[in-house]
N, C-alpha and C positions, 0 to 999 in steps of 0.2 A: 673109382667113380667119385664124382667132385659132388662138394654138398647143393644141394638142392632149394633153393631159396624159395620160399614160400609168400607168394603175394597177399602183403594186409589192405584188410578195409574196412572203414571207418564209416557208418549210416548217420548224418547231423541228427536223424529221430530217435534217435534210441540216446544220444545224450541232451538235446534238446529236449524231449518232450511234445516237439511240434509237429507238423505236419511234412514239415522240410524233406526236400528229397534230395538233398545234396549228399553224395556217395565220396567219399575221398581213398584211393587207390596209391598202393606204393608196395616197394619190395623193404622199406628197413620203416621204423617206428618214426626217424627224425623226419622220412618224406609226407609222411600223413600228418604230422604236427603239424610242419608248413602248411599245407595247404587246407586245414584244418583253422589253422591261425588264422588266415587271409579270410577263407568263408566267415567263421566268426566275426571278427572285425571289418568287413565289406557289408556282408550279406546282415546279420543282424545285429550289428553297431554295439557289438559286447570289446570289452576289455578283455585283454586274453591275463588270465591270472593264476597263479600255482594250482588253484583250486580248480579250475576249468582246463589247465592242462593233466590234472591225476584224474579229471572225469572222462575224460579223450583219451587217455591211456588203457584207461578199464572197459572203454568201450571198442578197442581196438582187436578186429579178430582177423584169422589165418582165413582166407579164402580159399 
């Protein structure tokens, strides 16, 4: 039986702080980065930075 890949997801509130309901969805860590990246830099005009990438890391779970 082949491995089973488990779908991550990523809540903007839980590393924001805010009220934000932006959800970001993927099967590997580097697909929620991106689109993680884009929201941050689109949606609330942040800088994407080492430090805001290990806070998006930690906030990354197994769905």
């Amino acid at each position: 039986m082949g491995k089973v890949e488990m779908e991550k997801i990523l809540r903007c509130a839980e590393v924001s702080g805010s009220a934000c309901a932006f959800v970001a969805r993927g099967k590997t860590l580097d697909e929620i980065l991106q689109q993680a990246g884009k929201h941050a830099t689109e949606v609330h005009k942040l800088q994407v930075t080492p430090e805001l990438v290990e806070a998006v890391k930690k906030a990354v779970k197994e769905a």
